[in-house]
C-alpha positions in Angstrom: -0.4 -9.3 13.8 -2.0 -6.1 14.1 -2.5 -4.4 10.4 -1.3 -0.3 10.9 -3.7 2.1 9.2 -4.7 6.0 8.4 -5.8 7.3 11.5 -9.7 8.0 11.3 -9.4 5.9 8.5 -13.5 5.3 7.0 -14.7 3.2 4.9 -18.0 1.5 4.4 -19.3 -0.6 0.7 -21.8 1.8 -0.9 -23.2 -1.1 -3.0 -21.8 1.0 -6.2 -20.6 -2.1 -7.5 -17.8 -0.1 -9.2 -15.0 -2.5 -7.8 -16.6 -5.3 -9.9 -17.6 -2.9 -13.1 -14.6 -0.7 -14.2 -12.7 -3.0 -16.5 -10.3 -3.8 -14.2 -9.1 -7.6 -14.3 -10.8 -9.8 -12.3 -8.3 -11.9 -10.5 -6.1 -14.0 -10.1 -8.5 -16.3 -8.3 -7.3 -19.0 -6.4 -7.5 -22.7 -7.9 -8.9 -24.1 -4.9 -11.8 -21.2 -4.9 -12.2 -22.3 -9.3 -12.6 -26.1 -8.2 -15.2 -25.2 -5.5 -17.4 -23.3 -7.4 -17.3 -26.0 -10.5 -17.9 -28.7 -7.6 -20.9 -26.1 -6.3 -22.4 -26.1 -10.7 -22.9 -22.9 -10.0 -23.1 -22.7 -14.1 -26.4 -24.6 -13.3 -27.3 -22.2 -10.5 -26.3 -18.6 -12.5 -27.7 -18.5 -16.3 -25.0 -16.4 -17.0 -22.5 -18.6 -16.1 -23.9 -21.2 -18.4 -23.8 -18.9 -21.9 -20.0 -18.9 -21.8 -16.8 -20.5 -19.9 -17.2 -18.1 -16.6 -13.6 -18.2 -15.8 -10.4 -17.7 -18.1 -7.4 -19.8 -17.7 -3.8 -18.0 -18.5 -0.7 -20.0 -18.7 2.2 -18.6 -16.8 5.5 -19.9 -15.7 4.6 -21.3 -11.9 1.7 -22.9 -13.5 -2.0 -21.9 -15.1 -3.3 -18.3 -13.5 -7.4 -18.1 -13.5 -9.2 -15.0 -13.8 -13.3 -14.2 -13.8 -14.9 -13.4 -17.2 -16.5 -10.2 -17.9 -19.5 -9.5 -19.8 -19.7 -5.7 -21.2 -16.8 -4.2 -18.6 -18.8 -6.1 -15.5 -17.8 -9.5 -13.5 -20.3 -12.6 -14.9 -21.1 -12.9 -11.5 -22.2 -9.5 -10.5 -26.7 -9.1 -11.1 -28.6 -6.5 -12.3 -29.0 -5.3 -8.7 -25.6 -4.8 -8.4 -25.4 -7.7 -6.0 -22.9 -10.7 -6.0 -24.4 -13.9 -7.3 -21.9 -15.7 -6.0 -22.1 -14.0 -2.6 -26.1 -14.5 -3.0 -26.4 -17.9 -3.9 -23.5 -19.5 -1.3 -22.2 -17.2 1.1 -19.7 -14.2 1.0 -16.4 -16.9 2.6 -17.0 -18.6 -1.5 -15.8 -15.4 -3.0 -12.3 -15.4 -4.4 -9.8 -14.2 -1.9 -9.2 -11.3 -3.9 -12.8 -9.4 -3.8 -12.9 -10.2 -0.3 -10.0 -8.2 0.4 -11.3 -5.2 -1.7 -11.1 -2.2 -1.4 -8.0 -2.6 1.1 -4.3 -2.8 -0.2 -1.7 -4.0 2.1 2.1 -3.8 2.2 4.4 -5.7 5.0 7.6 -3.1 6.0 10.0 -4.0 8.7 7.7 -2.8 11.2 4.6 -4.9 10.2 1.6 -4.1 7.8 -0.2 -1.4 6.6 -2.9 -0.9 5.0 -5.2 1.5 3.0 -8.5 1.7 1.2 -7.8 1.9 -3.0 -9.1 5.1 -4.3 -10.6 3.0 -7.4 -13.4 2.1 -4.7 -16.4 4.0 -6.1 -17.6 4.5 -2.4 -14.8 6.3 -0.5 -15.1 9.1 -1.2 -18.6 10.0 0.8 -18.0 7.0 3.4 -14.6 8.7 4.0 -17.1 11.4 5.8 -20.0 9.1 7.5 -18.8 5.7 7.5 -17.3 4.0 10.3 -13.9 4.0 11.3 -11.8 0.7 9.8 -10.5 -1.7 12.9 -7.5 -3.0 13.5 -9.6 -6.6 14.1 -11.3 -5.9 10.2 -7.8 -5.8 8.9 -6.3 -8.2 10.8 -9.2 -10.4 9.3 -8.7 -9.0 5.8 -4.5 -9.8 6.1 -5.7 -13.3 7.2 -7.4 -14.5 3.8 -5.7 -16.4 1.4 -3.9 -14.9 -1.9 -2.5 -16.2 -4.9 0.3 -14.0 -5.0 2.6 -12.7 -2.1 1.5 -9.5 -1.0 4.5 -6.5 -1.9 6.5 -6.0 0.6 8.8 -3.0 1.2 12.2 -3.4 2.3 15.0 -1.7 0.0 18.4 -0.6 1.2 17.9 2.8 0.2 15.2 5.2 -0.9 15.4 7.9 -4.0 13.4 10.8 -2.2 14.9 13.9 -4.6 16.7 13.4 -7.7 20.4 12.5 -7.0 19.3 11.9 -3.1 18.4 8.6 -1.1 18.1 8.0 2.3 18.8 4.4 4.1 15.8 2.3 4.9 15.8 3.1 8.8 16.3 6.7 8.1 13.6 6.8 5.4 10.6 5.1 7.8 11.9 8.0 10.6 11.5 10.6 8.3 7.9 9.2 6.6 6.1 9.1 10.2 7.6 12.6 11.3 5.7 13.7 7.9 2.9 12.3 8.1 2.3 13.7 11.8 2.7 16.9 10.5 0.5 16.3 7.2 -2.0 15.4 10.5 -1.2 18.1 12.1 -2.7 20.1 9.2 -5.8 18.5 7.5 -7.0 22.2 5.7 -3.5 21.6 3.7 -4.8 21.9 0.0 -3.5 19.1 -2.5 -0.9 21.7 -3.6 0.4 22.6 -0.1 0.6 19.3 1.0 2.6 17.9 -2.0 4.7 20.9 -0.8 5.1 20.0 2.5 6.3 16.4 1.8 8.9 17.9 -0.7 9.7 20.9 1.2 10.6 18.5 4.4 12.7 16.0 2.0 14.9 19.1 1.1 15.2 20.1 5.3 16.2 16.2 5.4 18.5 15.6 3.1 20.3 19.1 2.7 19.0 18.9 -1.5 19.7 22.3 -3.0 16.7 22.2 -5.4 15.9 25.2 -8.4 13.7 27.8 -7.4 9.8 26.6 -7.5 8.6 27.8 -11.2 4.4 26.3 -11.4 4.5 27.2 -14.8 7.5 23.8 -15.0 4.9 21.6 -13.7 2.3 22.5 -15.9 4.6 22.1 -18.4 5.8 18.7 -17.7 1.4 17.8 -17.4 1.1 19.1 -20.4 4.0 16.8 -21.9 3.3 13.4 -20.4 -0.8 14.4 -21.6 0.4 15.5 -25.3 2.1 12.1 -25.6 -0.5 10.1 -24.1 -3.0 11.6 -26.3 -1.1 10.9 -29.7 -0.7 7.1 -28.5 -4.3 7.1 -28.3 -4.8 8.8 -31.6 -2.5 5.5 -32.5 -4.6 3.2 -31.4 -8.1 4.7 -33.3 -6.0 4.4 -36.6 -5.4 0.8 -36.2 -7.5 -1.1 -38.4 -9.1 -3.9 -36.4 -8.3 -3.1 -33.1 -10.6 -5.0 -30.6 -13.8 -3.5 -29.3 -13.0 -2.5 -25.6 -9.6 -1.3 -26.9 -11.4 1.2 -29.5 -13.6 2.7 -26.2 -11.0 2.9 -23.8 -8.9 5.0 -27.1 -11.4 7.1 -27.8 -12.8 8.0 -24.0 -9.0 8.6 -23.5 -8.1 10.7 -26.8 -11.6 12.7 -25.6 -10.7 13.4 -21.9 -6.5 13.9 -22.1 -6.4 17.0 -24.6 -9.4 18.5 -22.6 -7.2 18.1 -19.7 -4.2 19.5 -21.1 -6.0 22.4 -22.5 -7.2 23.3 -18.9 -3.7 22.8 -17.3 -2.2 25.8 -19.8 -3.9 28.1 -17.1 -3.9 28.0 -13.3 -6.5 25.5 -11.8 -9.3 26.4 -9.1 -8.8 25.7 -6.0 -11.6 22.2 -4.7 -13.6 22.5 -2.3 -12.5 22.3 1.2 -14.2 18.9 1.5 -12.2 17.5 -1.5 -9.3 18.9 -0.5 -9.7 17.3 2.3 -9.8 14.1 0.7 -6.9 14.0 -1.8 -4.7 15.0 1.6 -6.0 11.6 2.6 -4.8 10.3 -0.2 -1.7 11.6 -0.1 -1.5 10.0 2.9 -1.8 7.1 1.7 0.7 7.7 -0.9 3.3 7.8 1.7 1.7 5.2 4.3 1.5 2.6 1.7 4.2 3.5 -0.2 2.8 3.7 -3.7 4.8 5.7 -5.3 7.3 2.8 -5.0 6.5 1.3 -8.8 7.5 5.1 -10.1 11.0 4.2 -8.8 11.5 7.2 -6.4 9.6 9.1 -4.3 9.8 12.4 -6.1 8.3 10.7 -9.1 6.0 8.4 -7.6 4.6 11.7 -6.1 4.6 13.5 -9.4 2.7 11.1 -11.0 -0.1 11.0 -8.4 0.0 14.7 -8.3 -0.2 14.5 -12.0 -3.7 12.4 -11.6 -4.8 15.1 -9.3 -4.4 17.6 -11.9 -6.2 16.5 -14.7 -8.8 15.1 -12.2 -9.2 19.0 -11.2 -9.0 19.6 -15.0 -11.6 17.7 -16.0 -14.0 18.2 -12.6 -17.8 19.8 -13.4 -17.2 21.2 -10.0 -14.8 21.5 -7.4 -16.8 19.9 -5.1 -16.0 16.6 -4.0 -18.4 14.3 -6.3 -17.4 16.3 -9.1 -13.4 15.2 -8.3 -13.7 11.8 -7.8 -15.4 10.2 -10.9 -12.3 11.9 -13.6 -9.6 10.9 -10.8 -11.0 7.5 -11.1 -11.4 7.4 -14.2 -8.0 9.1 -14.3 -6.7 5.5 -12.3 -8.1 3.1 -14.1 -6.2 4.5 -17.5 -3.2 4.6 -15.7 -3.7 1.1 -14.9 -3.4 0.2 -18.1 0.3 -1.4 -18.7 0.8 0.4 -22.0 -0.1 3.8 -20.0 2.3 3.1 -17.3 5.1 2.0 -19.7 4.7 5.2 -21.0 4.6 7.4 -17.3 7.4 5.5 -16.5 9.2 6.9 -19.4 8.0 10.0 -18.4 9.8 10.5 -14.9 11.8 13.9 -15.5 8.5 15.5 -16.5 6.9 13.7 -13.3 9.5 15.3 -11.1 8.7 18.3 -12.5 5.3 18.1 -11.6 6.5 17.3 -8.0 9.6 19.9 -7.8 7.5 23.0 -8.9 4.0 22.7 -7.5 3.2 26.0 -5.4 2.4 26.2 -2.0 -0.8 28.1 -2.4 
């Protein structure tokens, strides 16, 4: 089954080693890829593995869940080339299923799968310009390997698109590939007029009446959802005890958020056309992929990717692309923390803000 994708969709691995170094967790890896490598020793074969147990084994209730250790924020298998030992020492098919498929995430709709490459990916942004185009045979490859979990899949009755408005399923998918022709049709959209676009074609849709665009609301609700993140973080630091990596991802946090806010108070900069150019790409995938999905609705899925785009432009040394993408991924990996999205998901009015009154600029 043929995988659907961004069109002109790039991507090539920069050897950043960023997917296997940014404290995300490192699984769940397959039992049958856990049994292979014990049956390989390849504790005997990799020192590191040999210091400490190199996997970690989570009860669950279908059964145990096994994960990769980490030393210092970085997979026990990964050297001090950046290189996979695993990869090195018995072939890229022994990896677990899950870095294999990396950076790509794919979703099954009723018209098939699609598929796009993660942001987190330290290396999309430049190959996005120079590297080649992904193939429909490279995902139908990458859809192929085998996964502890079901891959989402993306099927509800009816979609929230604007707050006290849905659309059915059919009606919704019609209405998603109309936009994102026309988001096609205009790649020198900034990240504010495209965010615009989508929401200014829900209202055509749907018939909303919506208030009168204020920017100064959206900065607003940033300013909220950043004012609250940063006194949870202030939490944390006061804790007595609190674990190591918990007490560095507080205080990078509690550093970075009121910086951001402080920024937001006045109207950003405009990037670079180049970045630009890529947060309309991911935008795209926003929609494609339908991440905005685990934020419940599409205006507030949308308002808290915007949100990230914000502080990322917040927090950028310059508005050129490099300068964008290390805060916006630094910017995902704190929102993938699940006490940070417990608290954006409290968040939603201010996140619809964010998407109701962004400009058109």
């Amino acid at each position: 089954m043929t995988v659907k994708t961004l069109p002109g969709q790039r991507w090539a691995c920069r050897g950043c080693a960023s997917c296997c170094s940014s404290g995300f967790e490192l699984g769940p890896v397959e039992p049958e890829v856990i049994a292979d490598l014990r049956e390989a020793r390849i504790h005997e074969q990799w020192a590191p593995a040999a210091e400490a147990p190199w996997f970690e084994q989570r009860p669950g209730p279908q059964g145990p869940s096994y994960f990769l250790r980490q030393r210092d924020g970085r997979c026990v298998f990964l050297r001090d080339d950046d290189l996979c030992a695993v990869h090195a020492l018995l072939g890229g098919e022994r990896k677990p299923g899950f870095c294999r498929e990396f950076p790509y995430h794919l979703v099954q709709e009723p018209r098939g799968w699609v598929a796009v490459v993660r942001p987190t990916c330290g290396g999309l942004h430049t190959s996005h310009l120079d590297g080649p185009t992904v193939t429909a045979a490279e995902l139908d490859a990458v859809l192929a390997l085998p996964r502890v979990h079901p891959r989402r899949r993306f099927d509800p009755a009816e979609i929230e698109v604007l707050p006290g408005h849905s659309l059915a399923l059919d009606d919704y998918l019609a209405w998603e590939d109309a936009m994102m022709a026309a988001l096609q049709a205009s790649p020198a959209a900034g990240s504010d007029t495209a965010l615009a676009m989508v929401r200014d074609s829900l209202v055509q849709h749907t018939g909303a009446t919506l208030p009168a665009v204020r920017p100064e609301q959206a900065r607003a609700g940033a300013s909220a959802i950043l004012l609250a993140l940063t006194r949870i973080m202030e939490r944390v630091l006061e804790q007595p005890g609190a674990p190591a990596d918990r007490r560095v991802f507080a205080e990078e946090a509690a550093e970075r958020l009121p910086r951001a806010r402080m920024a937001l108070a006045h109207e950003l900069p405009p990037l670079s056309p180049e970045a630009a150019a890529y947060v309309h790409q991911l935008l795209r995938g926003q929609l494609l992929a339908k991440q905005w999905q685990a934020w419940g609705s599409v205006h507030a899925g949308l308002g808290q990717f915007h949100l990230g785009v914000m502080v990322a432009r917040a927090l950028a040394a310059t508005d050129d692309l490099v300068g964008f993408d290390a805060p916006y991924r630094h910017w995902l990996r704190f929102a993938a923390n699940a006490m940070i999205q417990h608290v954006l998901r409290s968040a939603r009015v201010a996140l619809t803000d964010v998407f109701l009154h962004t400009p058109k600029r």
